[in-house]
C-alpha positions in Angstrom: 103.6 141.0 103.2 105.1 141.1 99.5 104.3 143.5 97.3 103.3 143.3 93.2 104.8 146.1 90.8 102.1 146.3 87.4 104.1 148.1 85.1 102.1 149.4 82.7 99.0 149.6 85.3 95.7 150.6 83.7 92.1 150.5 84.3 91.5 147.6 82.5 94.2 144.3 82.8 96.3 146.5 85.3 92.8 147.1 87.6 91.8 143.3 87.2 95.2 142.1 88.2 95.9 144.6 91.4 91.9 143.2 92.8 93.0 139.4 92.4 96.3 140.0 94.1 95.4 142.4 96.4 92.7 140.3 97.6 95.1 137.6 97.7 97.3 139.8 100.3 100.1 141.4 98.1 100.3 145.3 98.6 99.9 146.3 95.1 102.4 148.9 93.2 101.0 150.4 90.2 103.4 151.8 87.3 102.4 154.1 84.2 103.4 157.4 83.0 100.6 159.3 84.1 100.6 159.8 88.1 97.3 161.4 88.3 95.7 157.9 86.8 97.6 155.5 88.9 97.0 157.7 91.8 93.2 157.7 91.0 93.4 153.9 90.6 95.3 153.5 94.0 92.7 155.6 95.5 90.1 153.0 94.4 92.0 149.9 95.3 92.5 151.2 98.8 88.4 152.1 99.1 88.7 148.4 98.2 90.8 147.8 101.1 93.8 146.9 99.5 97.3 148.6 99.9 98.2 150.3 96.8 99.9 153.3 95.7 101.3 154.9 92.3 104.1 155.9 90.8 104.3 157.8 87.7 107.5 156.3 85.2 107.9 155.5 81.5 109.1 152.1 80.6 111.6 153.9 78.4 113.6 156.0 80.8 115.5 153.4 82.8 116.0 155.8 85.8 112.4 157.0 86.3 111.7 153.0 86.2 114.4 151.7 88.8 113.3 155.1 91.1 109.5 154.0 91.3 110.6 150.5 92.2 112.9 151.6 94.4 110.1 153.7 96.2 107.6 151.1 95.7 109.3 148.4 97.7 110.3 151.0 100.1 107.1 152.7 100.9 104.9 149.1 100.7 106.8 145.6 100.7 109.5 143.9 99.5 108.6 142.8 95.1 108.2 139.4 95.2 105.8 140.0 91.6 106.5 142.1 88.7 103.8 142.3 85.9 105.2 143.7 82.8 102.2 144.7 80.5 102.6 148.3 79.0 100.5 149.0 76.2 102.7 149.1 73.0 102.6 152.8 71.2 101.1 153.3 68.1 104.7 153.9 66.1 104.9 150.2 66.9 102.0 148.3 65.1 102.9 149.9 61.5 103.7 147.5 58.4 106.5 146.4 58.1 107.7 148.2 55.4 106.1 151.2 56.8 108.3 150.9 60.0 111.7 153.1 60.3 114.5 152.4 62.4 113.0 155.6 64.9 110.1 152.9 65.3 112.1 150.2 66.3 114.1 151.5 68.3 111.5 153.0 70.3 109.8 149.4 70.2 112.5 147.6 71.6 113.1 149.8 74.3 110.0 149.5 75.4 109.5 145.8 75.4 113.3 144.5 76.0 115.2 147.6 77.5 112.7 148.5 80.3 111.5 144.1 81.1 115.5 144.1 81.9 116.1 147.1 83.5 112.9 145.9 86.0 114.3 142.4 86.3 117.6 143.5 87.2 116.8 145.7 90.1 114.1 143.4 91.4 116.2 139.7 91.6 118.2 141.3 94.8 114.7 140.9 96.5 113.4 138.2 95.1 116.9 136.7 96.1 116.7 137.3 99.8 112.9 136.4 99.8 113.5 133.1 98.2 111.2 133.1 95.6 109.6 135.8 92.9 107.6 135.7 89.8 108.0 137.5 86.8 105.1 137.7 84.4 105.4 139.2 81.2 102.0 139.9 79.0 101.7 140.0 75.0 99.9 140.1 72.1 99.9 137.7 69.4 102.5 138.5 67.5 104.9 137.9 70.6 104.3 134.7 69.1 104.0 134.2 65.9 105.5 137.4 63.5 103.1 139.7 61.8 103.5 142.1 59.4 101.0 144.5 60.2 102.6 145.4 63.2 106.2 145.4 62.9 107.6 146.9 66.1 105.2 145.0 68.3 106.7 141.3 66.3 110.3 142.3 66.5 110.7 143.9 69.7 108.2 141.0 71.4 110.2 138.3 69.9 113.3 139.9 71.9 111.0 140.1 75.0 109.7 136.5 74.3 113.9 135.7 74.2 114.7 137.1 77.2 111.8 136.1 79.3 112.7 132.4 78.1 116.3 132.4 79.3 115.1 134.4 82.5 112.8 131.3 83.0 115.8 128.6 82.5 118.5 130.2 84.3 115.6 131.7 87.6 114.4 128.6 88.2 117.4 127.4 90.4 116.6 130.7 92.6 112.6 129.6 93.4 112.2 132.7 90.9 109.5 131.7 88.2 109.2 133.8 84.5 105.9 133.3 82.5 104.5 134.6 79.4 100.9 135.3 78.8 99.9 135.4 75.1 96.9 137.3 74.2 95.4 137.3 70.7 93.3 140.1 70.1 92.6 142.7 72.0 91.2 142.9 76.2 87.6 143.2 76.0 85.2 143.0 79.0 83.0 140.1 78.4 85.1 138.0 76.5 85.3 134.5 78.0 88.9 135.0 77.0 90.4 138.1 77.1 88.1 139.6 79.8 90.4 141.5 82.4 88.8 139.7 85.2 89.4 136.2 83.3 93.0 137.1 82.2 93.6 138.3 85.9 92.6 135.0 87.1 95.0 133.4 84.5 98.2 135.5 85.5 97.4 134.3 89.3 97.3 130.8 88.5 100.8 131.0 86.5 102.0 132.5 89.5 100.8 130.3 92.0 101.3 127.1 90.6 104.5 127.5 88.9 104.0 125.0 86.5 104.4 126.8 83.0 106.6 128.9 80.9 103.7 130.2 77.9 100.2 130.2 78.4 98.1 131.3 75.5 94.7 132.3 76.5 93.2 130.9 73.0 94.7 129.3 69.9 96.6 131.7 67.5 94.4 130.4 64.6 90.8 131.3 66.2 
């Protein structure tokens, strides 16, 4: 038994994702700031009966982030999974020139500071596993630069950067990165960007390996 950490665990992507791997057999760690929400979505998983517990941590404080991953692979399984997906702040999706240097540093923080403060305590256990998976989850402009939402374009294309030389030095170690890119915005229903579809998608990167970037539709639609 392994165990997946969803950082930035919700009731939307986070929920979707913790079903299809729970159900898969990974004991399920769930990650946010707010302890009474993953708590209450634990609760649910495990009616469910999948293994999952909470722990409360903000991306940007590097020791609250490392302590809940420390806990979570102590108190359920080894991390052989790590789902980065926090949902970026509001300071971060300003105009560009609307966006101070406050803004971005908070934005990179979030999206480059915490992805390698996770990576860097979980590759010890991934290492002695064998194998791991790191999947990182963004919006559009991790892809293409918009100017509507500065922080979110900046501080994903240093994400984007990382997770590709992650992916071309990891892969060596049986340790595969990907990169889910999601234009617009989770909706339930969408055929898409529905949390069920999307966590459907994120399994299939993990289990077959194969690919770096998957967009789930074209930038220009």
């Amino acid at each position: 038994m392994t165990t997946i950490a969803i950082i930035g665990a919700g009731r939307g992507l986070g929920a979707a994702v913790a079903r299809k791997f729970g159900d898969e057999g990974f004991d399920v760690a769930l990650i946010s700031r707010s302890q009474d929400r993953v708590d209450a979505l634990a609760a649910d998983l495990t009616d469910q009966g999948i293994r999952a517990r909470g722990y409360a941590a903000s991306v940007r404080d590097p020791v609250a982030l490392v302590a809940a991953l420390n806990r979570a692979s102590q108190e359920l399984s080894p991390i052989e999974v790590v789902q980065y997906s926090p949902i970026p702040q509001p300071e971060f999706l300003r105009p560009v020139l609307e966006t101070t240097l406050a803004d971005l540093t908070a934005a990179v923080e979030f999206s480059l500071y915490g992805p390698v403060t996770a990576v860097n305590h979980v590759l010890p256990q991934m290492r002695t596993l064998g194998r791991g998976t790191v999947l990182f989850v963004n919006g559009g402009s991790g892809a293409r630069p918009n100017p509507r939402v500065a922080g979110t374009s900046a501080a994903f294309a240093a994400e984007g950067a990382y997770a590709t030389m992650l992916h071309d030095v990891l892969a060596a170690d049986n340790i595969h990165i990907g990169q889910l890119i999601m234009p617009g915005a989770i909706r339930p229903g969408h055929p898409f960007n529905d949390p069920t579809v999307l966590a459907d998608t994120l399994w299939a990167m993990h289990s077959n390996r194969d690919t770096f970037r998957v967009f789930t539709e074209n930038l220009d639609s």
